[in-house]
Backbone as CSV, one residue per row, in Angstrom:
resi,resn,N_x,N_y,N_z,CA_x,CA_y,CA_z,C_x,C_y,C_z
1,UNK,-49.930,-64.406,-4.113,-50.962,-63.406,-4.047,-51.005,-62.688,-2.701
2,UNK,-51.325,-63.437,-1.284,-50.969,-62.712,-0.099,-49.787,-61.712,-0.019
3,UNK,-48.526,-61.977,-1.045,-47.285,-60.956,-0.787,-47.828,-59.563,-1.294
4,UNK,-48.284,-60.224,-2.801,-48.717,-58.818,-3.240,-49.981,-57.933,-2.636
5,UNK,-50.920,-58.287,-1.699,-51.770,-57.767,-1.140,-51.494,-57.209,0.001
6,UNK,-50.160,-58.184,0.698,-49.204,-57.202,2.070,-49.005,-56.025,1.085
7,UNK,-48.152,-56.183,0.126,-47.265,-55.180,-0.129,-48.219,-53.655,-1.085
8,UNK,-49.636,-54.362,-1.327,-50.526,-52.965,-1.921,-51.092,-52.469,-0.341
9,UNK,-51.064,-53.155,0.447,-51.674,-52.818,1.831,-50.872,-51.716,2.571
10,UNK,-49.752,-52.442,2.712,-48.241,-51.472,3.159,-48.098,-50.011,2.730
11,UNK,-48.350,-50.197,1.102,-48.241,-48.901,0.536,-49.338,-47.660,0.826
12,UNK,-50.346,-48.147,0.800,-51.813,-47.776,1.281,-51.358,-46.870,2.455
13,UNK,-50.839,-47.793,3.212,-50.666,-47.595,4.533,-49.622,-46.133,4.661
14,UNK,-48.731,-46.507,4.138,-47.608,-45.698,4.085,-48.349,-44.053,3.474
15,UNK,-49.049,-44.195,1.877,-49.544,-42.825,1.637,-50.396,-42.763,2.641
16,UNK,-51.143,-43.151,3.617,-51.848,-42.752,4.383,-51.087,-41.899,5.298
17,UNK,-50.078,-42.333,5.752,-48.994,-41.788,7.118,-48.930,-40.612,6.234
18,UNK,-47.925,-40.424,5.126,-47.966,-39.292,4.517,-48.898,-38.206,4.303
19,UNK,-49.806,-38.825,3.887,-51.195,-37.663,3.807,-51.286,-36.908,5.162
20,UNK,-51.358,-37.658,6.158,-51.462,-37.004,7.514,-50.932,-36.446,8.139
21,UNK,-49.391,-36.734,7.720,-48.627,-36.063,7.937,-48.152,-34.654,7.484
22,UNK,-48.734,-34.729,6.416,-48.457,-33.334,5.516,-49.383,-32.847,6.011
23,UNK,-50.793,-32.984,6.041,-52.012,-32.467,6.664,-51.729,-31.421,7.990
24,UNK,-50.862,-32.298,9.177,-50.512,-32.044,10.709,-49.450,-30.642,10.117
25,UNK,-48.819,-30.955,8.907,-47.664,-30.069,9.216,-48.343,-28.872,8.660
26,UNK,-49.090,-28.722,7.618,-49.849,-27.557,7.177,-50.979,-27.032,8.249
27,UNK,-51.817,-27.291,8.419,-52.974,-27.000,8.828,-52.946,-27.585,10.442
28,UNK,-52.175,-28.236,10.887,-52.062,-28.577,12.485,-51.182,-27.789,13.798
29,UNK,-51.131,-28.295,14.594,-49.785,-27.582,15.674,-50.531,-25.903,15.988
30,UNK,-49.326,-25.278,16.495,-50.045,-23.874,17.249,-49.775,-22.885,15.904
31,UNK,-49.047,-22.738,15.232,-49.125,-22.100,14.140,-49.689,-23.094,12.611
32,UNK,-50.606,-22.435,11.949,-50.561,-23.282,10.604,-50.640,-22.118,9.923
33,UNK,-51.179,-22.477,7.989,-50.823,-21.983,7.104,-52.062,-20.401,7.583
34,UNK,-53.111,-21.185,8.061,-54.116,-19.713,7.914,-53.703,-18.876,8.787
35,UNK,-52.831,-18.893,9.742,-52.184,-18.294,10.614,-51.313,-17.024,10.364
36,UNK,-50.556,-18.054,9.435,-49.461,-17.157,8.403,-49.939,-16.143,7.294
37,UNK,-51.096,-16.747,7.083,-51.542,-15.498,5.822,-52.284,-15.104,6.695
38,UNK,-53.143,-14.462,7.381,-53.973,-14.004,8.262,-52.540,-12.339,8.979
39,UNK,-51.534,-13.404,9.399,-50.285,-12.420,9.667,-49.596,-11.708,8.483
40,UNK,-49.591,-11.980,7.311,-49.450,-11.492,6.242,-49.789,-10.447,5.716
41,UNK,-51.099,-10.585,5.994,-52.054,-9.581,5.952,-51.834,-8.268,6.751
42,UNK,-51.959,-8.887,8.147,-51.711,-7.963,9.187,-50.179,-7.145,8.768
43,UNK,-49.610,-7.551,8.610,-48.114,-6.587,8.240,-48.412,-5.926,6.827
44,UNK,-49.672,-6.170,5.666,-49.691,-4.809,5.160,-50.229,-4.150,5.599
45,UNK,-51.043,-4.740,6.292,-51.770,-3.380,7.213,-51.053,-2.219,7.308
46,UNK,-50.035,-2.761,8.655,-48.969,-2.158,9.274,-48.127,-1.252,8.204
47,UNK,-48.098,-1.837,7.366,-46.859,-1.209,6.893,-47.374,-0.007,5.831
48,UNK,-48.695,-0.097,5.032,-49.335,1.160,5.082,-49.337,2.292,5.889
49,UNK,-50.090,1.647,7.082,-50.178,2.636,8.012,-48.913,3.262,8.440
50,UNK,-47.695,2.807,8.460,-46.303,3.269,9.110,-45.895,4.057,7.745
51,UNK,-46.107,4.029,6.672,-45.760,4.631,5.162,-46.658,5.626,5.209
52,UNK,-48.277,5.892,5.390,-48.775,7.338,5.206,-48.332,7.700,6.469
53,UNK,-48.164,7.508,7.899,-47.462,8.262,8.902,-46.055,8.439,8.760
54,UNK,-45.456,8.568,7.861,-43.937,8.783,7.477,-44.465,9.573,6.726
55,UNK,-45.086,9.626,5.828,-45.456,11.151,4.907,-45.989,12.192,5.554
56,UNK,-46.657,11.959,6.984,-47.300,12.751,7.544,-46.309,13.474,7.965
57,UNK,-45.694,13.029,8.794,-44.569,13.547,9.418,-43.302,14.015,8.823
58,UNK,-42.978,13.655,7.669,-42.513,14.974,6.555,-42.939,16.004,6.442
59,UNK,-44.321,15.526,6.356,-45.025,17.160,6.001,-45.155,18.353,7.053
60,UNK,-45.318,17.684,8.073,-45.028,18.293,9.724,-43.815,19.114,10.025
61,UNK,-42.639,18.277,9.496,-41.629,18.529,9.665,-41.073,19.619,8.565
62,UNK,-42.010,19.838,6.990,-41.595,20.767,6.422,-42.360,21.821,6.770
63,UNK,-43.565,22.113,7.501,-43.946,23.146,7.974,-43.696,23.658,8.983
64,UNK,-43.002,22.950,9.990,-42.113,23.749,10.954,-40.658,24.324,10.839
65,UNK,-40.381,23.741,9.528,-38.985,24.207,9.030,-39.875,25.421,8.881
66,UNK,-40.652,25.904,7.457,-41.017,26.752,7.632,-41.432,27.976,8.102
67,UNK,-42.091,27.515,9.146,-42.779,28.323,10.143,-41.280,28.591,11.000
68,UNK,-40.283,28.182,11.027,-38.959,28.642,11.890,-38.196,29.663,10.760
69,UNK,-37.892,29.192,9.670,-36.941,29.917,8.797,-38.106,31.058,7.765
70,UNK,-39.600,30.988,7.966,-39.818,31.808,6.909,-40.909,32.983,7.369
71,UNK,-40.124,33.964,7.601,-41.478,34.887,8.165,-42.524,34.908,7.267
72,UNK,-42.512,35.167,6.247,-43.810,35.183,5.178,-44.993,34.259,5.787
73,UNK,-44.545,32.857,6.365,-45.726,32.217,6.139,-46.138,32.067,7.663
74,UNK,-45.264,33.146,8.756,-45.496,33.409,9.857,-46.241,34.144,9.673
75,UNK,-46.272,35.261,9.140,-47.541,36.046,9.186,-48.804,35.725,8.322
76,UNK,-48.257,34.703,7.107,-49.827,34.161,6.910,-50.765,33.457,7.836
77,UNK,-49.671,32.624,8.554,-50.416,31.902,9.937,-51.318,32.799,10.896
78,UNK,-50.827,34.038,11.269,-50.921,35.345,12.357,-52.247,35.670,11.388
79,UNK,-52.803,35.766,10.374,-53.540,36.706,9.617,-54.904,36.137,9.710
80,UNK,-54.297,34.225,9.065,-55.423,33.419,8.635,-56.136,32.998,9.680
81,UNK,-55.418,32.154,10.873,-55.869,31.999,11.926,-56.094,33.002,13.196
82,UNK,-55.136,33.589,13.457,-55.708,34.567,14.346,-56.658,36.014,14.296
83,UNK,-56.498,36.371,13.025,-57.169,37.260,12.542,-56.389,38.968,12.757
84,UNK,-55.102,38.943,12.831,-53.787,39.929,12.895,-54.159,40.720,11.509
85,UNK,-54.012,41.737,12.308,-53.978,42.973,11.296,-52.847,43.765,11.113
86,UNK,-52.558,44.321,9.944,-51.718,45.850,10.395,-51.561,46.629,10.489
87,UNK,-50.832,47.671,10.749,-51.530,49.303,10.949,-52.076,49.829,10.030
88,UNK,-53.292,50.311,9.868,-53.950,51.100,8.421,-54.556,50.159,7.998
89,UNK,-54.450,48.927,8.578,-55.530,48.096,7.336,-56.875,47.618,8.514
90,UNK,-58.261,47.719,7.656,-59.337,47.315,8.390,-59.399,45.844,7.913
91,UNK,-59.941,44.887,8.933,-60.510,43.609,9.228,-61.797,43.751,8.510
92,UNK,-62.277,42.554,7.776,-63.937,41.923,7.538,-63.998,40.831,7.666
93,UNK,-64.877,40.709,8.191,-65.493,39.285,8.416,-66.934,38.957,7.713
94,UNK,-66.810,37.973,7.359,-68.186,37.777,6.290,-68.386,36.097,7.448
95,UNK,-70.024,36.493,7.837,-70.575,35.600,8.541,-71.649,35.078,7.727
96,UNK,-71.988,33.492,7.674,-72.502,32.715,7.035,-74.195,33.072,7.817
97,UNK,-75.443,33.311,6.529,-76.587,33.370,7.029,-76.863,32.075,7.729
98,UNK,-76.982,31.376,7.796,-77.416,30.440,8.536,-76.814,30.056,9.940
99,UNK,-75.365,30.828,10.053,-74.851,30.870,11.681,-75.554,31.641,12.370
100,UNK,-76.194,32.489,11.940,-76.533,34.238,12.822,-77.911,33.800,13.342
101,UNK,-78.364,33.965,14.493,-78.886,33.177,15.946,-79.946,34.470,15.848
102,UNK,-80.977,35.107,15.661,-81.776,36.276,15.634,-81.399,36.927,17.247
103,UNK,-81.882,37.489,17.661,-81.781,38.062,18.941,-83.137,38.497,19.246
């Protein structure tokens, strides 16, 4: 009877080492598992953010193609934003009632 109570003791013993050991290797030391998914995370972040700034910058890059190879949308630029006219043609401006300041 003592052998068999060493030897259920031993075993005890032994899944114990194990348990703890698996425990230390998951969840212990300078990196563990919440570490890793926590960083997981963080790189979709990243990698969103680096994917809509790659579309951005397509789009950047097809409007300066543009704006280099296409007069048309040079002078839409000159018209819309600066307010460029051309000879014979009159300018309007339509101002919003609620901007206009009485005097």
């Amino acid at each position: 009877m003592p052998d068999a109570v060493s030897r259920i003791l031993s075993r005890m013993i032994a899944f114990a080492v194990l348990v703890l050991t698996g425990y230390q290797l998951i969840f212990g030391g300078e990196y563990h598992l919440r570490d890793l998914q926590k960083l997981k995370r963080q790189v979709a972040i990243r990698t969103a953010e680096v994917d809509s700034m790659s579309a951005e910058l397509n789009s950047i890059r097809i409007w300066g193609d543009s704006l280099l190879n296409n007069s048309w949308v040079v002078e839409r630029v000159a018209r819309e934003r600066y307010s460029f006219i051309r000879s014979g043609e009159v300018l309007v401006r339509f101002i919003e009632t609620d901007q206009v300041t009485p005097d």
